[in-house]
C-alpha positions in Angstrom: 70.4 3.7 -129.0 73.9 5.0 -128.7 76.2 4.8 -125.3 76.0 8.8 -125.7 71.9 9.3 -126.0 71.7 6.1 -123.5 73.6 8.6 -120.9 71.3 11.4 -122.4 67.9 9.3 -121.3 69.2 8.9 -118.1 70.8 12.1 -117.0 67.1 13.6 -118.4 65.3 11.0 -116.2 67.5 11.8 -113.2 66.7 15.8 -113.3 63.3 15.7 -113.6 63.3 13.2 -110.1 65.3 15.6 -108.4 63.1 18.3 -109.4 60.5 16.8 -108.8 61.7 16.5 -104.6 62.1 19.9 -104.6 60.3 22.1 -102.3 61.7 25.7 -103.9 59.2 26.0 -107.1 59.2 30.5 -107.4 55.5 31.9 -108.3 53.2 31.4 -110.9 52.7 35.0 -112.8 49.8 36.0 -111.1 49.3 38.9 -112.9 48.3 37.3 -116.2 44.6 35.5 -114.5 44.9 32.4 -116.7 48.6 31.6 -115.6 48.3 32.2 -112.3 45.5 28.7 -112.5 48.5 26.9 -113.4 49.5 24.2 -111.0 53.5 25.3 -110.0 54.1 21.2 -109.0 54.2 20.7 -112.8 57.6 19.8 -114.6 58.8 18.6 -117.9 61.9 18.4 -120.0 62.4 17.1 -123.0 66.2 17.1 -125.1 66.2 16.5 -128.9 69.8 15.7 -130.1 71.8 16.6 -133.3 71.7 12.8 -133.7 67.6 13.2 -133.7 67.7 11.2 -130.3 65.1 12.4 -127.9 64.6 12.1 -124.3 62.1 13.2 -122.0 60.4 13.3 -118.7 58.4 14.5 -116.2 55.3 16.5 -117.8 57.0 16.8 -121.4 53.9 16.3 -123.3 52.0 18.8 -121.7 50.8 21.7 -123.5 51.9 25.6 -121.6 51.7 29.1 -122.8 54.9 29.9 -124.5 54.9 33.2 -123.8 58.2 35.2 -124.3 59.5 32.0 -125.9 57.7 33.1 -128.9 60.0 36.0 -129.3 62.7 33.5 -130.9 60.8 32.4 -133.4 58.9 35.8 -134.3 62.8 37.4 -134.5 63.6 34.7 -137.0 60.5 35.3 -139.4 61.4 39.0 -139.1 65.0 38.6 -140.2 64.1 36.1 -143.1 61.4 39.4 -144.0 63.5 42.3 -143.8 67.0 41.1 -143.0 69.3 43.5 -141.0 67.1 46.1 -141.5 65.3 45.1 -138.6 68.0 46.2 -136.7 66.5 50.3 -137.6 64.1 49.3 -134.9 65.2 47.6 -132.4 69.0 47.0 -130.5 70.5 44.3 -129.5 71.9 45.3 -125.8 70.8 43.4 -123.0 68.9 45.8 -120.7 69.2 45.2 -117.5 65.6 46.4 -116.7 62.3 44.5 -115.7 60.8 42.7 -119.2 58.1 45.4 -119.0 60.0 48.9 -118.4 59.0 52.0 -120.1 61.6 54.1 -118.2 64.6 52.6 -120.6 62.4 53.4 -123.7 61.6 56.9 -122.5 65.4 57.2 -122.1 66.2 55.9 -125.9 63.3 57.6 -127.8 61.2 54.8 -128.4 63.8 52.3 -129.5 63.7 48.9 -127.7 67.1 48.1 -126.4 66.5 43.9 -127.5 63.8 42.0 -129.6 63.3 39.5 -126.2 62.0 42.5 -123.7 58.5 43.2 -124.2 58.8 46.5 -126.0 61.4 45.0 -128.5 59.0 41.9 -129.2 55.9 44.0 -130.1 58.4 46.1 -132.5 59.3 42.7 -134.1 55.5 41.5 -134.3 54.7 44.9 -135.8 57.2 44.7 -138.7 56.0 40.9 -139.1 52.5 41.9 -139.6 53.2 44.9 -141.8 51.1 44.4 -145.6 48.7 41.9 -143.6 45.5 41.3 -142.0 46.2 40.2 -137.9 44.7 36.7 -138.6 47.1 36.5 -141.9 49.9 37.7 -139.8 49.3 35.4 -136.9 48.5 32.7 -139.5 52.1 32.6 -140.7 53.5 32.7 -137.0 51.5 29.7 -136.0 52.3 27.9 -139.0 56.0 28.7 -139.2 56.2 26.8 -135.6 53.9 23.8 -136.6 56.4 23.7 -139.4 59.6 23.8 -137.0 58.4 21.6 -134.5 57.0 19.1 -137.9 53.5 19.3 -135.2 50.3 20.4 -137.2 48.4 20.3 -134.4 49.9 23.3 -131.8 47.4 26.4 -131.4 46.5 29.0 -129.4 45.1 29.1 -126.4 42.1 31.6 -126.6 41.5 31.8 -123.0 45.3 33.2 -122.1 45.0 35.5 -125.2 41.5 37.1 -123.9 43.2 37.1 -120.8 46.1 38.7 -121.8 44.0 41.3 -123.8 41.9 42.6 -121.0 45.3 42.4 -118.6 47.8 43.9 -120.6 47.8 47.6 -120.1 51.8 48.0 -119.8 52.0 46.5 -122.8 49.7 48.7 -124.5 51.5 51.8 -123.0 54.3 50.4 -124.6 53.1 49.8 -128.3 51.5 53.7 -127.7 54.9 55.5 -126.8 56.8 53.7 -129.5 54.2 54.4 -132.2 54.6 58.2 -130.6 58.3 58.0 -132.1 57.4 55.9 -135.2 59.2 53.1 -134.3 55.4 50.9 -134.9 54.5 51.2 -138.7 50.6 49.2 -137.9 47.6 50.4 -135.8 48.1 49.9 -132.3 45.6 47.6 -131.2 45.9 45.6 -134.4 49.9 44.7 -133.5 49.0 44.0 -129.9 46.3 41.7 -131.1 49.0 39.5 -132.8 51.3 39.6 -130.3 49.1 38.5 -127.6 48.0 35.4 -129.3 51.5 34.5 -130.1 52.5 34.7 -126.7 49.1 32.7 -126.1 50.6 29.5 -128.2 50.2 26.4 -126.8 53.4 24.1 -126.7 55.0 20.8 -125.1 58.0 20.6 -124.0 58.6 17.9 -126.5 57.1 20.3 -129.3 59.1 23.5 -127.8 62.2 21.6 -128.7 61.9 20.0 -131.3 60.8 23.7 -132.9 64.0 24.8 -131.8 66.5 22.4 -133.7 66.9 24.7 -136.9 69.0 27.0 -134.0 71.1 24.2 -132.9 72.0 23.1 -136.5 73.1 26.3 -138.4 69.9 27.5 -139.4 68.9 24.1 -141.3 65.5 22.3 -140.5 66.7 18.7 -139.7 64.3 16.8 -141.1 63.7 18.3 -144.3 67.1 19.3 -144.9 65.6 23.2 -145.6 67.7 26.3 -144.6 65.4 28.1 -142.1 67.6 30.9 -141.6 71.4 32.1 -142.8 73.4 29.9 -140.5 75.2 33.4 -139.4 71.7 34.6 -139.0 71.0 31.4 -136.6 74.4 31.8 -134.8 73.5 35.7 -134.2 70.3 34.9 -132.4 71.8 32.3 -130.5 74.3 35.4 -129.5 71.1 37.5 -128.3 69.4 35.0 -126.6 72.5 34.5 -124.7 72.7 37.7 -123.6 69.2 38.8 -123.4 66.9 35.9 -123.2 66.5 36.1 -119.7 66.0 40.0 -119.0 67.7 41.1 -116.0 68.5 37.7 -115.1 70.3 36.9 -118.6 74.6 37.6 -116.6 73.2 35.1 -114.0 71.5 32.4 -116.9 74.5 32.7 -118.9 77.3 32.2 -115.8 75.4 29.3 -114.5 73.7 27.4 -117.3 76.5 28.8 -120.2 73.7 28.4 -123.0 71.9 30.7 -125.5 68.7 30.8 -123.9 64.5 32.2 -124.0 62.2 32.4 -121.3 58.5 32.8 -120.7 56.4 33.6 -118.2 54.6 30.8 -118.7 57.5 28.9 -117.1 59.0 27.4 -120.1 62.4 28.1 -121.2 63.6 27.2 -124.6 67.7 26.6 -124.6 70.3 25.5 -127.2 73.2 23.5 -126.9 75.1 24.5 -130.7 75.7 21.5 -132.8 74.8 19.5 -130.0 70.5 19.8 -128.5 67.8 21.8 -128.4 66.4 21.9 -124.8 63.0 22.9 -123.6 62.1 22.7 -119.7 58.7 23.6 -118.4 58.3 24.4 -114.8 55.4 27.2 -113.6 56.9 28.9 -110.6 59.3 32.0 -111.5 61.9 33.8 -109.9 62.0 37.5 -108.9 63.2 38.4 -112.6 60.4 36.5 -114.1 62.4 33.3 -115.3 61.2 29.6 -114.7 63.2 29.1 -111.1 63.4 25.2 -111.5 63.5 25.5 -115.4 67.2 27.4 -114.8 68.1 25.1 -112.2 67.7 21.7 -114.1 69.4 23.4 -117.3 72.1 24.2 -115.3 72.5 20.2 -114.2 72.2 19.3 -117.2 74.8 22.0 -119.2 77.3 20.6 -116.5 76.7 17.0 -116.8 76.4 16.7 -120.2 79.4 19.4 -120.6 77.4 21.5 -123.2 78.7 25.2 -121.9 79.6 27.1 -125.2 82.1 28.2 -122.1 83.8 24.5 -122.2 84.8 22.3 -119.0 
């Protein structure tokens, strides 16, 4: 092990005790049945370097909904499908509005304003499962992250799906107003099928990052040397997540942490350090904009120890 993944394990270890004292942990989403079970004591963190080092601790092997986190990968299957013309559908603005609004989308005739805020998201699922069956559809989702992560066995959890189903009425006023403009090409409750089991996946920390490597590495899957995406195409969501991966809380992600960055609800948060990590940090309890509290506040330790802000020193 090098002096610089040596520092790494230890800076990792470190957080994770510190996090682990503290008493501030935000809320469990409550209004998802399933999560709010969830246990918000719970905390993991796991780095994979460029150099294929990886360090973890705290509850890093731990399976949690990845929620919103999905959105990364479901953009990236989307742009490798239909390229820019995704774009037709959805913006790339941060919004500045709750995850779930519908006034923003009233305002803008249907169009999401990002592919991260709920709205945007069911657009992207929607183009994704366009000439399939659901289970085909979510069958390509689910192995496209096995794939990334080089992890056959991640799944979905069925319980925070179902749960998700009979919840998620918002998001099913959502997927109706945008198929009033056009903007949803499938049957409603066919798209919202997928796009609650993707959000129902079932990750590690551990797995969560080591999914996310392609991003860190221009687009190209380390281990097998493939080109997952364009590496402008891998250095434009990095740009997005930046600036929306956090919803209303993506200024205050990217001034303190300084990292391209996706949340969940679940609590996890999936962050990349370009030509340097892919980071994924897992703790339940969530601020008032819906982000992992704890998750934010060890990635901002660890941007400023390891001096990873794309801002610099």
């Amino acid at each position: 092990m090098t002096n610089a993944s040596a520092d790494l394990g230890r800076i990792v270890t470190d957080i994770a005790e510190e996090m682990r004292a503290r008493t501030d942990r935000g809320e469990v989403a409550h209004y998802i049945p399933e999560l709010a079970r969830v246990d918000n004591k719970h905390f993991g963190l796991a780095v994979v370097g460029a150099d294929g080092e990886v360090a973890c601790a705290g509850d890093s092997d731990m399976p949690f909904s990845i929620q919103s986190v999905s959105k990364v990968f479901t953009l990236t299957l989307a742009l490798g499908k239909a390229g820019d013309r995704l774009w037709q559908r959805v913006g790339r603005e941060p919004s500045g509005s709750p995850f779930n609004s519908i006034v923003q989308l009233e305002r803008e005739r249907g169009i999401p304003r990002n592919p991260f805020i709920n709205a945007g998201a069911i657009a992207v699922t929607d183009l994704i499962l366009s000439g399939h069956q659901p289970r085909e559809a979510l069958g390509e989702i689910l192995s496209f992250m096995r794939f990334l992560a080089d992890d056959p066995d991640i799944a979905i959890d069925e319980a925070v799906a179902a749960s998700e189903q009979r919840t998620g009425f918002r998001n099913a006023a959502l997927a109706n107003y945008m198929k009033s403009f056009g903007v949803l090409d499938n049957p409603v409750e066919m798209t919202l099928g997928v796009y609650f089991h993707q959000c129902a996946i079932a990750m590690s920390c551990k797995q969560l990052a080591m999914a996310g490597r392609f991003l860190a590495q221009s687009g190209c899957h380390p281990k097998t040397g493939l080109q997952v995406i364009q590496a402008e195409r891998a250095r434009r969501i990095n740009a997005v997540m930046l600036t929306c991966g956090h919803y209303d809380g993506s200024g205050e992600f990217a001034y303190r942490v300084g990292l391209p960055g996706k949340s969940g609800v679940g609590g996890g948060i999936l962050a990349i350090a370009p030509g340097k990590a892919s980071i994924a940090v897992w703790s339940p309890g969530l601020d008032a904009a819906g982000n992992s509290h704890l998750g934010r506040v060890a990635l901002e330790a660890l941007s400023k120890r390891m001096n990873w802000s794309i801002f610099g020193a």
